[in-house]
C-alpha positions in Angstrom: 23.9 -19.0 -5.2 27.5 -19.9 -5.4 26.6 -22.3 -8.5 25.0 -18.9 -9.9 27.7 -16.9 -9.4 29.8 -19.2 -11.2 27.9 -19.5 -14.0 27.2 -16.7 -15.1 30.5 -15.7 -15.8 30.4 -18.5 -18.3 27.2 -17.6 -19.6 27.9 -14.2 -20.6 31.5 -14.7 -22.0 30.0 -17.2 -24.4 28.3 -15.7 -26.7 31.5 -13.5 -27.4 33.7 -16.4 -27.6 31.6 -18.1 -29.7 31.2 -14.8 -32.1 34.9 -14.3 -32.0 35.5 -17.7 -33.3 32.7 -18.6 -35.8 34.1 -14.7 -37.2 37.7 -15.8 -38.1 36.3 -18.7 -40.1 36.0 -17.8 -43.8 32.1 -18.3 -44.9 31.0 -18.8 -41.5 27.0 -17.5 -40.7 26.7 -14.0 -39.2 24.3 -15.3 -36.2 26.0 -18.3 -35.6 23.1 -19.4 -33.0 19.8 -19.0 -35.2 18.0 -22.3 -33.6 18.2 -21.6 -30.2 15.3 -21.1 -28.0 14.6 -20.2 -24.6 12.9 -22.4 -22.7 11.6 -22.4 -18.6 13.5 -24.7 -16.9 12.4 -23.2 -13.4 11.8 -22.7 -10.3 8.0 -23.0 -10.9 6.8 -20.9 -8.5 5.5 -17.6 -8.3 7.9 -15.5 -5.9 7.1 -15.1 -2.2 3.3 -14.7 -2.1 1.5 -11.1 -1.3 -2.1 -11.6 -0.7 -4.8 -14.5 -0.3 -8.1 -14.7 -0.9 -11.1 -17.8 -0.6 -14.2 -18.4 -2.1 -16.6 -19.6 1.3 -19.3 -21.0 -0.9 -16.0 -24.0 -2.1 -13.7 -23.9 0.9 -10.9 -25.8 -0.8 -10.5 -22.9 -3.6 -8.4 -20.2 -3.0 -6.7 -17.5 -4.6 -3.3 -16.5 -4.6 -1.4 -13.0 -5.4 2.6 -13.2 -5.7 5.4 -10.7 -6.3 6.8 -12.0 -9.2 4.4 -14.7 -10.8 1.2 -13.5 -11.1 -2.3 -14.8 -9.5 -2.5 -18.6 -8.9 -5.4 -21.1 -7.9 -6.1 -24.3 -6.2 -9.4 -26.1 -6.1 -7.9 -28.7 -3.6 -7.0 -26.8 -0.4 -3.7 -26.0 -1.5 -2.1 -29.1 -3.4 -1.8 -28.3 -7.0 -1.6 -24.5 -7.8 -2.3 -23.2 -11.7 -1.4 -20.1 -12.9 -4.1 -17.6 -14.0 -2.4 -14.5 -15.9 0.3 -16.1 -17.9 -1.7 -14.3 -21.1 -1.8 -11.0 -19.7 0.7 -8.4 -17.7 0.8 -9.3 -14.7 3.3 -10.4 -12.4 3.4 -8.4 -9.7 0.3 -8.3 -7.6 -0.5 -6.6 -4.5 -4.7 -7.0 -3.8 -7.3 -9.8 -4.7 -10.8 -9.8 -4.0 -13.6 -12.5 -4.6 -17.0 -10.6 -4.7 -19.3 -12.0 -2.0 -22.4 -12.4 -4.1 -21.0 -13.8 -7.2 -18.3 -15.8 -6.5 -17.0 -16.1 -10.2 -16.1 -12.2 -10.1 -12.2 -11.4 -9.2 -10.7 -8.5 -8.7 -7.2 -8.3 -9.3 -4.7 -4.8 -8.3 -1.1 -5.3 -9.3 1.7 -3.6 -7.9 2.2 -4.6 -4.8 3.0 -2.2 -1.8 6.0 -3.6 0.0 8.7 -1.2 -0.5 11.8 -2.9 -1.8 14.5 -1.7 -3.8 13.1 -4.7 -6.0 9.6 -3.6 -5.7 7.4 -4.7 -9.2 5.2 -1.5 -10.8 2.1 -3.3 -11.7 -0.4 -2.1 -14.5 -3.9 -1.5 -12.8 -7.0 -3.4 -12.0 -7.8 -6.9 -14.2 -11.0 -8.6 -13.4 -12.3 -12.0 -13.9 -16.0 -12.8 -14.5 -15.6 -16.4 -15.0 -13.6 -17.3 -11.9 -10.1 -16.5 -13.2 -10.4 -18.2 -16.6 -10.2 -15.1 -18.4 -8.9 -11.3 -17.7 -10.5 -8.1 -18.5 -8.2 -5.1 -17.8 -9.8 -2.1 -16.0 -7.7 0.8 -16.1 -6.1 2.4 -13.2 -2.4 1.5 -14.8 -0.6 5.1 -13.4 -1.4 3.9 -9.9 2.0 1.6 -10.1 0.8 -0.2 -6.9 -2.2 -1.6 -5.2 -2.4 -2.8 -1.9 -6.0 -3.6 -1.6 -9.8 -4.2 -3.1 -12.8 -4.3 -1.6 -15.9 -5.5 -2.8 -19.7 -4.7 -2.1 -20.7 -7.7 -0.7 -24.4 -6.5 -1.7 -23.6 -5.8 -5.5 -20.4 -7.9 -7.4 -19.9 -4.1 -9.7 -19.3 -2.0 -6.6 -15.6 -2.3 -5.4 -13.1 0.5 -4.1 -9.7 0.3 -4.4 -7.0 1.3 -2.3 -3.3 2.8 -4.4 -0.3 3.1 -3.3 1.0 5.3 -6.6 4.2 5.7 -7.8 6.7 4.7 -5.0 9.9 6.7 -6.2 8.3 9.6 -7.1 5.3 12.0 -6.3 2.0 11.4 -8.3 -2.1 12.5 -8.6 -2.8 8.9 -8.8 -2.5 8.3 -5.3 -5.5 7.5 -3.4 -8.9 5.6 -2.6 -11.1 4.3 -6.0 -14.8 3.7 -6.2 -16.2 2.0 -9.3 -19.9 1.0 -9.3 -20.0 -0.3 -12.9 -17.6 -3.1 -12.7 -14.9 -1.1 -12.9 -16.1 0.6 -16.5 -15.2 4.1 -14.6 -13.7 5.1 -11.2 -14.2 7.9 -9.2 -11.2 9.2 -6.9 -13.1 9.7 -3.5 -9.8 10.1 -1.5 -6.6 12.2 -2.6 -4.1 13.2 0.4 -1.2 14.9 -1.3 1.2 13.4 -3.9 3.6 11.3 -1.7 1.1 9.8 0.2 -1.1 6.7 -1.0 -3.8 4.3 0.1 -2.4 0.8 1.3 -5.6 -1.0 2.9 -9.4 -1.5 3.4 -11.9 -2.7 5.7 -15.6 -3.1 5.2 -17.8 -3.4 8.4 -19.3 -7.0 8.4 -22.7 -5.5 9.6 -22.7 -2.7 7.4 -21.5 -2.9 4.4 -21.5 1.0 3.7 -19.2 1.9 6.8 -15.5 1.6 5.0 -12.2 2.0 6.6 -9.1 2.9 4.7 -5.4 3.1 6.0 -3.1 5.7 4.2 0.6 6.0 4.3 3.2 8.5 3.1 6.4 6.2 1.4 8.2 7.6 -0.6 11.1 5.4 -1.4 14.7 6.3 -2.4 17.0 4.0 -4.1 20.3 5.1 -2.7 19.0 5.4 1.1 16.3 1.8 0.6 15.5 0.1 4.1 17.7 3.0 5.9 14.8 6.0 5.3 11.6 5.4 7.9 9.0 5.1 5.5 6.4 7.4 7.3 4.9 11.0 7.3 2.0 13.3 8.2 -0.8 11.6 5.6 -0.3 8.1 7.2 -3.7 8.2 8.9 -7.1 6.5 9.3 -10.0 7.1 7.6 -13.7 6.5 7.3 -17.3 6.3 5.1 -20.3 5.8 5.9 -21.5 5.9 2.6 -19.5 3.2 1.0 -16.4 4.9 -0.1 -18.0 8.3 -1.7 -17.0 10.7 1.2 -14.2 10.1 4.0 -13.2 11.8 7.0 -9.9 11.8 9.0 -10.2 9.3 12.2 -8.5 9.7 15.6 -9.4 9.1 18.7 -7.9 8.7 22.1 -5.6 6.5 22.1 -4.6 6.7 18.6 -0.8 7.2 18.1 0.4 10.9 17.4 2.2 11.2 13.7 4.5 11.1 11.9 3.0 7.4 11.2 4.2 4.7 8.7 2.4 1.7 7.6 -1.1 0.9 8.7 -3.3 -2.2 8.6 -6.4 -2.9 9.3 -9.4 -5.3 10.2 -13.3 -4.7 10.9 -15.2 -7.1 13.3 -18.3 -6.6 15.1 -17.7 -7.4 19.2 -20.5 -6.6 21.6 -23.0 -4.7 19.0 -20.4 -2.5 18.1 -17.5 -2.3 15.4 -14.3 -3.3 16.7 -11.1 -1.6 14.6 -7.5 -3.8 14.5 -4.6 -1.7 13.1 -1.0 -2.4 13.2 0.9 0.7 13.3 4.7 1.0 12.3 6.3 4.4 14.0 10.2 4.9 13.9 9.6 7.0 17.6 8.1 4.7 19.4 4.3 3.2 19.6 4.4 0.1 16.9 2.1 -2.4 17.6 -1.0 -3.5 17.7 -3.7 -1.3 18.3 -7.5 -1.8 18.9 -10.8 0.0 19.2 -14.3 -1.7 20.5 -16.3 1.8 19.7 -15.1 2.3 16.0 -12.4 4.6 16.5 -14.0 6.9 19.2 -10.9 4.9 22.0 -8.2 3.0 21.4 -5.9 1.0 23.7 -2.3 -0.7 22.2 -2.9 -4.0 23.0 0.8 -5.7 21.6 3.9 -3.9 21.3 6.0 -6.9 19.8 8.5 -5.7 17.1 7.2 -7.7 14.5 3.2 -7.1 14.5 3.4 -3.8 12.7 6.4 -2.9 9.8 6.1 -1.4 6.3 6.6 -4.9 5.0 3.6 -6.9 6.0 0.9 -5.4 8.4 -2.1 -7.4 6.7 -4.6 -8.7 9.2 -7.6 -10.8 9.5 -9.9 -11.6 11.7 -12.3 -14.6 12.4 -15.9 -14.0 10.6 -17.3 -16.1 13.8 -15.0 -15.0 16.8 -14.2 -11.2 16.9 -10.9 -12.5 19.2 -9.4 -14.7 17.0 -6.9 -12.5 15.1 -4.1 -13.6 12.3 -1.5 -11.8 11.1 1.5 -12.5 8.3 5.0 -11.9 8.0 7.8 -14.2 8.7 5.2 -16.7 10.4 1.5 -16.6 10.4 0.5 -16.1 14.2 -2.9 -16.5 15.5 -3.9 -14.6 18.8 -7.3 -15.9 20.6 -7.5 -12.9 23.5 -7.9 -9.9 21.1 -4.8 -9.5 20.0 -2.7 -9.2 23.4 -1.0 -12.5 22.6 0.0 -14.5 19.4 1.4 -17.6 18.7 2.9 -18.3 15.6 0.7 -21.2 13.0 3.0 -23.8 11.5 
């Protein structure tokens, strides 16, 4: 940075001093610079990364979604990285998906829903039918920023999307999305009220047609960014059982009273029933962890460390083979083995 701030001085006064003297030459060329190019000289990276997702049919392939640079793939476990959307718009990215039963078909949301003062608008919902080769854009551009996709696991064309909208300003486009052609149409299933959004989704491993979906009210102002608790009466819950086409409001005892902020979640199956993780961020008191083992009828907080619930990372997952075994992301990766009442953090 202090090399930076040096430059740039330089940089900028350049040009003029360049202008001014090529101007008091008689005959001299009114763009002085005309060959000139840009060129990338780096950092080749893609900004701090926002989302993950694998393919479990090649376990060394993996998808990645970053802030600034797009979506970006490995076939080796994480060795060499390519980029995938140089040739289209996207650079900020805040959901990926991989359909279960075709694992060529990607689902890309851009925007992504972290808050900063620097956040990146995205433009909508791309998707890849030939394992990222190629990008088809499917609409959904007004909904600024995505935080998550979920896929049918049954049928590749049935995926809901979860939109954060616009993040400075109040907006229609806030909300829940079901496609079932591919994302030729979409059908707004959830609307809360114009400064509230969608920010995360969580299909039932068991049954693919019991959804959960986390909303949040952020409304972000520039003046006031990181000092304003990013929370409010439409941060809630929700659930479908019928795959996303009709929600209701979810509580239960337990469950933290409003105003909420940021909620994420994970579905497992423990015992023959549907076990619920979701961090919950509350300026009052009651962050943490919280956890249901009856789908949402009781809830217990099970870890009330500061950093397992914010408005800037509350993604979770949980093990497909061990309905204990619980990561989460932020500064660290941690890993809890007891249900999420203790973590330690994965280096």
């Amino acid at each position: 940075m202090p090399r930076l701030n040096v430059l740039l001085p330089i940089l900028l006064l350049a040009p003029a001093a360049v202008g001014a003297a090529t101007a008091a030459v008689p005959g001299a060329a009114a763009e002085p610079l005309p060959a000139l190019e840009w060129r990338l000289i780096g950092p080749y990276r893609g900004g701090w990364a926002t989302v993950a997702a694998g393919v479990p049919e090649a376990p060394d392939t993996f998808y990645a979604g970053t802030a600034g640079g797009g979506v970006w793939k490995t076939d080796d476990a994480g060795r060499t990285w390519r980029a995938l959307t140089d040739a289209v718009p996207v650079t900020g990215v805040g959901a990926l998906a991989v359909a279960p039963s075709d694992p060529r078909v990607v689902y890309v949301g851009t925007g992504h829903p972290e808050p900063r003062y620097d956040v990146v608008a995205g433009s909508g919902v791309y998707r890849s039918s030939d394992a990222g080769r190629t990008w088809q854009a499917l609409g959904l551009a007004e909904t600024r920023h995505i935080g998550a996709i979920s896929v049918d696991p049954r049928r590749a064309d049935t995926v809901l999307v979860a939109a954060q909208g616009h993040l400075f300003g109040p907006g229609r486009d806030r909300g829940v999305y079901l496609s079932t052609d591919g994302g030729a149409t979409w059908s707004q299933t959830l609307f809360v009220d114009e400064q509230t959004g969608a920010v995360d989704l969580a299909r039932d491993p068991a049954d693919p047609d019991q959804v959960y979906a986390a909303t949040w009210t952020a409304r972000v102002w520039p003046w006031l960014s990181y000092f304003t608790p990013l929370e409010g009466p439409g941060s809630a819950l929700w659930h479908s059982a019928d795959g996303g086409r009709h929600w209701r409001r979810l509580g239960g005892a337990g469950w933290p009273d409003g105003p909420l902020g940021r909620i994420g979640l994970a579905v497992t199956r423990a015992g023959g029933a549907a076990r619920l993780y979701a961090t919950v961020s509350r300026s009052a008191g009651g962050s943490g962890l919280y956890r249901s083992d009856d789908a949402g009828v009781h809830w217990q907080r099970v870890n009330d460390a500061r950093w397992v619930a914010d408005w800037y990372m509350s993604r979770l997952t949980v093990s497909p083979n061990d309905p204990d075994t619980l990561y989460t992301v932020g500064q660290s990766i941690h890993e809890s083995r007891d249900g999420g009442h203790t973590f330690t953090a994965v280096r």
